[in-house]
Phi, psi and omega in degrees: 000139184258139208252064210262335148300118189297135199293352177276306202258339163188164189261104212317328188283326204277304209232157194226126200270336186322182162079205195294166157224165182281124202296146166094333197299173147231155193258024171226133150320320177332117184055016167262157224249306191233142175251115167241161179221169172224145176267059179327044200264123183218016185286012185214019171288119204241032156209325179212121181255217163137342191287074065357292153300331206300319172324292214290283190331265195322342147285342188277314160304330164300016182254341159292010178258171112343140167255359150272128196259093157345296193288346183245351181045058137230168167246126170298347183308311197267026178273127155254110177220126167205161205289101195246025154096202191256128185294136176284101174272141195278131153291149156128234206330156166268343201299297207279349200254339154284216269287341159310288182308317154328302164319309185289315192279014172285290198323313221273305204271007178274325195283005194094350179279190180229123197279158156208114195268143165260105166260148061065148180265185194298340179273020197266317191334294189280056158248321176312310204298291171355271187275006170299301186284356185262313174323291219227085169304330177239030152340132190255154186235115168248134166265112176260138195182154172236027169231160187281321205090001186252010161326144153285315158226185171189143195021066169080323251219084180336297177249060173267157189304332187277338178272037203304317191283315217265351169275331189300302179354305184272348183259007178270130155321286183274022155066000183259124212213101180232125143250132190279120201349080143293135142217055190186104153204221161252174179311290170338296185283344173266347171275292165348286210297316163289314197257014163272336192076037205259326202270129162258102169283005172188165182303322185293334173282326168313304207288323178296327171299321231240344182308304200287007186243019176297167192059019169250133154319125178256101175283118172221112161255130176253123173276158202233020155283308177347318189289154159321148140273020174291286169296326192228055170298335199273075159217187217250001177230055209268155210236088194295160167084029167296204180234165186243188169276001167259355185278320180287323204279308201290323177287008209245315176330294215260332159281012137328316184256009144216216192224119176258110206267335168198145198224141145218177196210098160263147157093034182266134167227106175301330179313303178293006191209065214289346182282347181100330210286319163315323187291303177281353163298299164309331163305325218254348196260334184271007190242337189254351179270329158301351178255326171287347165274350167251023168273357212228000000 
């Protein structure tokens, strides 16, 4: 493992720097803005598995964008940003690879950044969140996603991937959780999902939920099934009757306008997908969410 950090100020252990890096990154903390990192997890994937791959898909591809974003007039060139490699994990159970990740995104915001995790599946979020939410208690939490995620268990297992929202749910404080148009879960979790008043059927109901809370720190994870599989096949629960990129583009508009504070980008398996094209979508939803966290 290459070891690029000074060992007095963080911890060496925590990351495994070898492989791709994300264009533009750096591989020293000094004057960055932003922390990214990747989980490599798949262990509770209960139908195709493979979001293992995804960090690594999503670095390898990405010297195939732009390091400029049209729609935000920023660039990454002008980002102090850096890749700080694949979090070291235990194999099997998710208990200990959720707190490893907790740990690592500890790690991320002692140094001053704002974290942004590559995942991997949906269940690693709520580790990130954990501390993400010990920083910023009243933390806002938005889910882009086409499953609600709100199991209490799911095939024996507290923290399977199908339970994402309901473990982030308990490490959040301030209890605020808006998912934007889920569509796909059981009768239970869409009677929760109505009668929390959690479900945003379009960006626009989102910009009206989220409008009295601008300046409270915002946290967004995108499960990357959210997408069509018309555009995005290479995941491992994929859903017809998805969203496009301009629907991401209208969401990217309205977190501009608040202050985002940590992200993730889950569920790609690339493997499930021989054109490549999920790998650069995803690059590309991990190129406009590095640049709004470091804009702000």
């Amino acid at each position: 493992m290459a070891n690029l950090f000074d060992s007095t100020l963080f911890d060496t252990s925590l990351f495994d720097t070898d492989g791709a890096i994300y264009m533009g990154a750096q591989r020293a903390p000094e004057h960055c803005r932003v922390g990214l990192f990747g989980v490599p997890y798949d262990g509770t994937t209960s139908f195709r598995p493979g979001t293992r791959f995804g960090p690594a898909a999503i670095r390898d591809v990405s010297s195939g964008l732009e390091t400029y974003c049209p729609q935000l007039d920023r660039d990454l060139e002008d980002l102090p940003f850096i890749d700080l490699g694949a979090v070291e994990i235990p194999f099997g159970a998710p208990e200990p690879v959720i707190a490893r990740v907790q740990q690592a995104t500890q790690a991320v915001l002692e140094l001053g950044l704002r974290p942004l995790m590559l995942g991997g599946e949906h269940s690693i979020s709520s580790g990130a969140v954990a501390a993400v939410a010990k920083q910023h208690p009243d933390l806002v939490l938005v889910q882009l996603d086409a499953h609600a995620d709100l199991r209490h268990e799911w095939l024996g297992s507290l923290h399977s991937h199908a339970c994402a929202m309901r473990r982030c749910l308990e490490m959040l404080p301030s209890g605020d959780l808006f998912q934007l148009a889920i569509r796909s879960g059981t009768k239970e979790e869409f009677k929760e999902l109505h009668s929390s008043g959690r479900l945003m059927p379009t960006v626009d109901a989102l910009r009206k939920a989220l409008a009295p809370l601008k300046g409270r720190p915002v946290y967004v994870t995108v499960d990357l099934d959210w997408f069509d599989p018309a555009v995005l096949p290479g995941t491992g629960t994929p859903e017809p009757g998805g969203y496009f990129w301009p629907d991401f583009a209208d969401l990217v508009s309205l977190l501009q306008e608040h202050r985002l504070v940590g992200g993730d980008v889950v569920e790609l398996s690339p493997q499930l997908d021989g054109s490549g094209i999920s790998a650069v979508l995803a690059a590309k939803v991990t190129r406009s969410l590095l640049l709004l966290l470091g804009g702000g």
